[in-house]
C-alpha positions in Angstrom: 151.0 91.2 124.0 148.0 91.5 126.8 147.3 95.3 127.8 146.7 94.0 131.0 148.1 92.1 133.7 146.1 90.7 136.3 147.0 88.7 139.6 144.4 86.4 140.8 143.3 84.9 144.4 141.2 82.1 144.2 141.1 78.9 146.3 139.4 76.4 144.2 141.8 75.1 141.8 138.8 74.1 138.7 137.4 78.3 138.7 141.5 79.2 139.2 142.0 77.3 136.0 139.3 78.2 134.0 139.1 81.9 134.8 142.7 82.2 133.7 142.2 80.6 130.2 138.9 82.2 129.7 140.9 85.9 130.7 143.6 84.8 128.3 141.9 84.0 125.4 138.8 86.1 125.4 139.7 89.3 127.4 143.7 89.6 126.0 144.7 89.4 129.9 148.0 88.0 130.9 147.9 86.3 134.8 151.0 87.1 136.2 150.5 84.9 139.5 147.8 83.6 141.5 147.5 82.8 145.1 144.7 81.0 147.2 145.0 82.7 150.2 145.1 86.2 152.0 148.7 85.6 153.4 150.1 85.0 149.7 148.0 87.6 148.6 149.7 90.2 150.9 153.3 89.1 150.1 152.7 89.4 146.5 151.2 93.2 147.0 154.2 93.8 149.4 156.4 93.7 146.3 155.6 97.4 145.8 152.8 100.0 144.7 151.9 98.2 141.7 152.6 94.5 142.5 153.7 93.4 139.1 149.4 93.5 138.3 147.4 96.4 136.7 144.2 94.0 138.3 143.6 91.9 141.4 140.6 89.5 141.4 140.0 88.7 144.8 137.7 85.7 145.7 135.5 86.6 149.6 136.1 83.2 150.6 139.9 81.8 150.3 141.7 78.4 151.8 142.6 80.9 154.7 142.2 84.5 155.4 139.7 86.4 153.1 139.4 88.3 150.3 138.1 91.2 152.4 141.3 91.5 154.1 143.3 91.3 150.9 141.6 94.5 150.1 142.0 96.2 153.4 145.7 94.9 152.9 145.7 96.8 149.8 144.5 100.2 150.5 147.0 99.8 153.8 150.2 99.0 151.0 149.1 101.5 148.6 148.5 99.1 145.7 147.7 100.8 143.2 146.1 98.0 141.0 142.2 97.9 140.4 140.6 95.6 142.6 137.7 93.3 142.1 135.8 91.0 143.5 134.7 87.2 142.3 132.8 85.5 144.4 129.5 83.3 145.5 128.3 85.6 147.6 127.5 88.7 146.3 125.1 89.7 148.3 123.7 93.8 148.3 125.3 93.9 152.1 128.7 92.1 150.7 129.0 94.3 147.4 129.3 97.0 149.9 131.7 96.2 151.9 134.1 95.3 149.2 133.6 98.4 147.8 134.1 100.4 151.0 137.5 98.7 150.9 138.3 99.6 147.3 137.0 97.4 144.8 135.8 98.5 141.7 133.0 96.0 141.2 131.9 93.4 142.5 131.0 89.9 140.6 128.4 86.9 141.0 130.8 83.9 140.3 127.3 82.3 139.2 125.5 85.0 137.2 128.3 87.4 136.3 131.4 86.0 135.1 130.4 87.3 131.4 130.7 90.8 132.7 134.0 90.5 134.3 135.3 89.1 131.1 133.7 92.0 129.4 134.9 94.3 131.8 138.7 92.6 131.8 138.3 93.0 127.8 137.7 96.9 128.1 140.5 97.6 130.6 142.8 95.8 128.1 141.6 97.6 125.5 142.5 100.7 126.8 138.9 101.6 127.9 139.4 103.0 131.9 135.9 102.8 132.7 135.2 99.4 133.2 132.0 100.8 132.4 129.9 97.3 131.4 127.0 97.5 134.1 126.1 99.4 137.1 127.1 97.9 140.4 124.2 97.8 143.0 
């Protein structure tokens, strides 16, 4: 059974589905749900402190709403979950203010979707850290 459970939301339906069978199969993740917008995002945290989800994965950019409002959303419902980021545009000035609204890290959908998966894979295994590069 997968250490960890992660919730995901993401707007385009192609990265939605291959994210989740690359997490399942490589990184021992189990996606419990998966929205593509902010507003089903905030429902799913309003469930309670933990949501269901030890991780979020928040795309920027979503069908409507974004992903930075999830977060604020997040800290304002006390969801516990680790929060990170997945996106396109992971620029130095963006990296920041996800991380000023509490995510952990902060991933380039085109240059750093190994090190999520490496970073999903330590959190299952137990490893709290995360700890697979630095964040800028």
């Amino acid at each position: 059974m997968p250490a960890l459970k992660a919730f995901i939301v993401e707007d385009s339906p192609v990265i939605l589905e291959n994210l989740v069978a690359t997490l399942e199969e490589l990184a021992q993740v189990e996606v419990v749900g998966s929205v593509a917008d902010e507003a089903g995002a905030v429902r799913w945290m309003s469930r309670g402190p933990d949501a269901g989800a030890d991780l979020f994965i928040v795309d920027v950019f979503l069908r409507s709403g974004t992903g930075l409002g999830v977060l604020q959303a997040a800290q304002k419902l006390g969801v516990r979950a680790r929060r990170v980021v997945l996106t396109n545009y992971a620029t130095d000035e963006m990296r920041r203010r996800c991380e000023s609204l509490g995510a952990e890290r902060v991933f380039d959908k085109s240059r750093e979707l190994d090190d999520l998966i490496s970073y999903c894979a330590e959190l299952a295994d137990g490893d709290s850290t995360g700890s697979t590069s630095p964040v800028l």
